[in-house]
C-alpha positions as CSV (number, residue, x, y, z in Angstrom):
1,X,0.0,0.0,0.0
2,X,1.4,3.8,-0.9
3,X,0.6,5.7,2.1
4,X,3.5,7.9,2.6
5,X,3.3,10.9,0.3
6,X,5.8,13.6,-0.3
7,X,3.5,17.0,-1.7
8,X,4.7,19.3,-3.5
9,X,3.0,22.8,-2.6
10,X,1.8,24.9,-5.5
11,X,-0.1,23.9,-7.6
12,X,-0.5,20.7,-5.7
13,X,-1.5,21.1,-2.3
14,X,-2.3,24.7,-2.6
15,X,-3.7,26.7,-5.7
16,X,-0.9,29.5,-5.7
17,X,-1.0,29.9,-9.5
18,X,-3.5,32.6,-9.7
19,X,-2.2,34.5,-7.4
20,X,1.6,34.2,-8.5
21,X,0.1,35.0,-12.2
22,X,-1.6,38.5,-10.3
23,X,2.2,38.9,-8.5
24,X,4.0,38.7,-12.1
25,X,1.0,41.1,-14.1
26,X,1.7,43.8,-11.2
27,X,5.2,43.3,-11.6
28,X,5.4,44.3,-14.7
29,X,3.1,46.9,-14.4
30,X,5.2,48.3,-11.9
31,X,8.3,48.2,-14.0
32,X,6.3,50.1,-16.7
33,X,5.3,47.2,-19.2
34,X,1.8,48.7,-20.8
35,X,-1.0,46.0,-19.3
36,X,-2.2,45.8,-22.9
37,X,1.0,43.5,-23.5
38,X,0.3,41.6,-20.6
39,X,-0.8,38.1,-21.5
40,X,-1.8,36.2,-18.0
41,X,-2.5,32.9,-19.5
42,X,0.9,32.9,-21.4
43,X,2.7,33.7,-18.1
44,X,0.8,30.9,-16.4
45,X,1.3,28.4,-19.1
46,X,4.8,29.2,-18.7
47,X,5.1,28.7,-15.0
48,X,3.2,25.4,-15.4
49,X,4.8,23.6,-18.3
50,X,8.3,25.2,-17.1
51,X,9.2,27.1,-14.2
52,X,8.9,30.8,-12.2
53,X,12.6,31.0,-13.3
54,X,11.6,30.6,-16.5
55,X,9.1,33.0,-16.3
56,X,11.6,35.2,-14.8
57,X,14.2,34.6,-18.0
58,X,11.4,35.1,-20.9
59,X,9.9,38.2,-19.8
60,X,13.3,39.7,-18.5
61,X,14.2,39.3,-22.3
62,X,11.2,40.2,-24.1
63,X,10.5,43.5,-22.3
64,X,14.3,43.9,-21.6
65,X,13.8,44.2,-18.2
66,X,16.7,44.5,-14.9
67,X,16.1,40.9,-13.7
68,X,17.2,41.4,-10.5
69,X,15.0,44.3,-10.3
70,X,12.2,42.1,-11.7
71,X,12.8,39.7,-9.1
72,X,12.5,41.3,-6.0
73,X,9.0,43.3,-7.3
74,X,7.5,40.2,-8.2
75,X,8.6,38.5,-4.3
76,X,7.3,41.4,-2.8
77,X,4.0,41.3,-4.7
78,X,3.9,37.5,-4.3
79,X,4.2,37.4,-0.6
80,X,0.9,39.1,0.1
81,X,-1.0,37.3,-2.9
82,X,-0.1,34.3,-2.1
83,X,-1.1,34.8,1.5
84,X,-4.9,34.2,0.4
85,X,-4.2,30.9,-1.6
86,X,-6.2,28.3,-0.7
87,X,-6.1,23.7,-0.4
88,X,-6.5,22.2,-4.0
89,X,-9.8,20.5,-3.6
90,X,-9.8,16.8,-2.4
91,X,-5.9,17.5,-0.7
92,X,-8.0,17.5,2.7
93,X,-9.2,14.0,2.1
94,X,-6.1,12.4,0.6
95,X,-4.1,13.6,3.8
96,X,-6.2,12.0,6.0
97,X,-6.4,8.7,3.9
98,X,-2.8,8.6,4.1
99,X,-2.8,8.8,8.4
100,X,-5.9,6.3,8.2
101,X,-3.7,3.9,6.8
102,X,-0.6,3.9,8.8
103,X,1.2,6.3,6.8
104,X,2.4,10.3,7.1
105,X,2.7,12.8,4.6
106,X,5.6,15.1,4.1
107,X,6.3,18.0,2.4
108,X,8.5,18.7,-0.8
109,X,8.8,22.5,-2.1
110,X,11.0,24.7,-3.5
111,X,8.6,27.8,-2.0
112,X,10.1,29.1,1.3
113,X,8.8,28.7,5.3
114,X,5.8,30.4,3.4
115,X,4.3,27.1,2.8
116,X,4.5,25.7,6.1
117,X,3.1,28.9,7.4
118,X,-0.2,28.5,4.8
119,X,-0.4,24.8,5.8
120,X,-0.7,25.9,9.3
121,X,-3.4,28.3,9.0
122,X,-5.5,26.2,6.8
123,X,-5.2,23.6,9.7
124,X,-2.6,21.3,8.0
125,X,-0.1,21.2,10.4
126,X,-0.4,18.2,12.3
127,X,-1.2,16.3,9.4
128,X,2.5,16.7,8.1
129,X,5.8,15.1,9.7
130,X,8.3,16.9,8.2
131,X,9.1,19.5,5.3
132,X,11.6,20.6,3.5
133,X,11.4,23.9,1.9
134,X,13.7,26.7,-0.3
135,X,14.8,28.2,3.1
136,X,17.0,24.7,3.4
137,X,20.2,24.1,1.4
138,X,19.4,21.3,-1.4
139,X,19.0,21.2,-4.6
140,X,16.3,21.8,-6.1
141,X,14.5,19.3,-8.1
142,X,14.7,16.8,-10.1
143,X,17.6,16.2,-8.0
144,X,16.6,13.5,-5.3
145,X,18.5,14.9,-2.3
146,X,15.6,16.6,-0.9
147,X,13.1,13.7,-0.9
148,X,16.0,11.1,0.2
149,X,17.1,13.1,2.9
150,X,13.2,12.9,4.3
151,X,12.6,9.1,3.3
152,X,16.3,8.3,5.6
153,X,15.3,10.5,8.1
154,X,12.0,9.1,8.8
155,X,13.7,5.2,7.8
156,X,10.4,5.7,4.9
157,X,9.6,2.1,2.9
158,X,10.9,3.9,-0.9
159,X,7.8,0.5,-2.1
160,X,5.0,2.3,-0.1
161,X,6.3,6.4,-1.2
162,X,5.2,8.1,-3.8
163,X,5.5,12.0,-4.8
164,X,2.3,14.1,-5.9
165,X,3.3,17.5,-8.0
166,X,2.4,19.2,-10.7
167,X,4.7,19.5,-13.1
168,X,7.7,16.8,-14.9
169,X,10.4,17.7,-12.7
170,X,8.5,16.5,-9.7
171,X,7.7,13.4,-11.1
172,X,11.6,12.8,-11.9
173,X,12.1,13.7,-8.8
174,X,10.2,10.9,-7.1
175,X,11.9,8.3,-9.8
176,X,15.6,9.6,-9.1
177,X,14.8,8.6,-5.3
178,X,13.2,5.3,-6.6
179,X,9.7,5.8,-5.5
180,X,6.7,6.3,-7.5
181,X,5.6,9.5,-9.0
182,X,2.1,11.2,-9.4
183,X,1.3,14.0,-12.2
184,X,-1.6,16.5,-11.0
185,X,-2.9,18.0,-14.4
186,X,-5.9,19.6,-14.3
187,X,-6.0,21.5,-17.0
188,X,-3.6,19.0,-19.3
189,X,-0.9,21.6,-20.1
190,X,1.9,19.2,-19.0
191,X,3.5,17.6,-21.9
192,X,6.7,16.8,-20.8
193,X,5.3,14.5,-17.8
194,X,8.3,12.5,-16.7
195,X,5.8,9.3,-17.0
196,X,4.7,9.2,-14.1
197,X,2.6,6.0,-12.2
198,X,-0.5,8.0,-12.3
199,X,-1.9,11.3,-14.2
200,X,-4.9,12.5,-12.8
201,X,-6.9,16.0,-13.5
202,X,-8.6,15.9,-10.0
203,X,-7.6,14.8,-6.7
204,X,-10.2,12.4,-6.1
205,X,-8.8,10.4,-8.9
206,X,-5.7,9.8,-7.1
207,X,-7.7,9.3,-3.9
208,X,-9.1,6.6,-5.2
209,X,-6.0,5.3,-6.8
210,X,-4.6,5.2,-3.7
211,X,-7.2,3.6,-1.8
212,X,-6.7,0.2,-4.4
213,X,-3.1,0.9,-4.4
């Protein structure tokens, strides 16, 4: 049975992406891009299928824009946007399916103490072992560090893990520490998907995945 899950957080557990998308449109706004040029579902497609940094690189370019100076408006802007985000809907019920069963869940992101903070005022906190966010020193992923230093910590059976994102590089992430992988698409921009054990568009699919698992 897979019952211990390592989340990623946005666009996962959480759904951040709105309001990162608002943080990047008011970024540019602020840095004097004319809001007609501003096409949100291009910058979202972007950050799904790819990356913030990416985000960060394309944008930079096309409006020739300081990227320092683009980074630290868009982290200001996304601190209080993303403040408001609210659980991915059927999370709640997969958590608890996981403690039901013996298991824990654990937390995987590259987004900084923020998360932890959101999980804890949605009333996550005690349903979570241990985390490992941007504020610690590994690499990021694909790279399996992160997610081998939890499963050693917490002696974690790699046959009964699996690791739930959003996007390819979390699904490689899972496979380079030898557990399974999940692929949460639910709008199927994900092409690249790392081929993962299960794609699913909504979380009670992989609720019920799990249950038979």
């Amino acid at each position: 049975m897979i019952n211990q899950l390592f989340w990623d957080f946005d666009g996962t557990l959480f759904d951040t992406y709105p309001a990162m998308v608002r943080a990047f449109h008011l970024t540019l706004m602020d840095l004097n891009v004319d809001e007609v040029e501003i096409d949100d579902h291009s910058i979202y497609t972007t950050m799904r299928q790819q990356s913030l940094g990416t985000a960060f690189d394309q944008y930079g370019a096309e409006f020739g824009l300081n990227l320092d100076q683009l980074k630290t408006t868009y982290y200001r802007h996304e601190v209080q946007e993303v403040a408001g985000a609210k659980p991915i809907a059927g999370v709640t019920e997969i958590l608890q399916q996981a403690i039901d069963n013996g298991g824990a869940n654990y937390l995987l992101t590259h987004r900084n103490d923020q998360a932890k903070q959101l999980l804890a005022d949605n009333g996550f906190k005690n349903q979570f072992v241990d985390a490992v966010t941007a504020d610690m020193p590994f690499p990021r992923k694909p790279k399996p560090d992160s997610l081998n230093y939890l499963i050693d910590k917490h002696n974690v059976d790699r046959k009964a893990a699996m690791m739930i994102g959003d996007r390819e590089l979390d699904v490689l992430a899972g496979h380079n520490a030898n557990i399974a992988s999940s692929l949460f698409d639910p709008d199927g921009l994900i092409v690249q998907t790392g081929d993962p054990e299960i794609r699913v568009a909504a979380m009670p699919e992989l609720n019920l995945w799990l249950a038979k698992s």
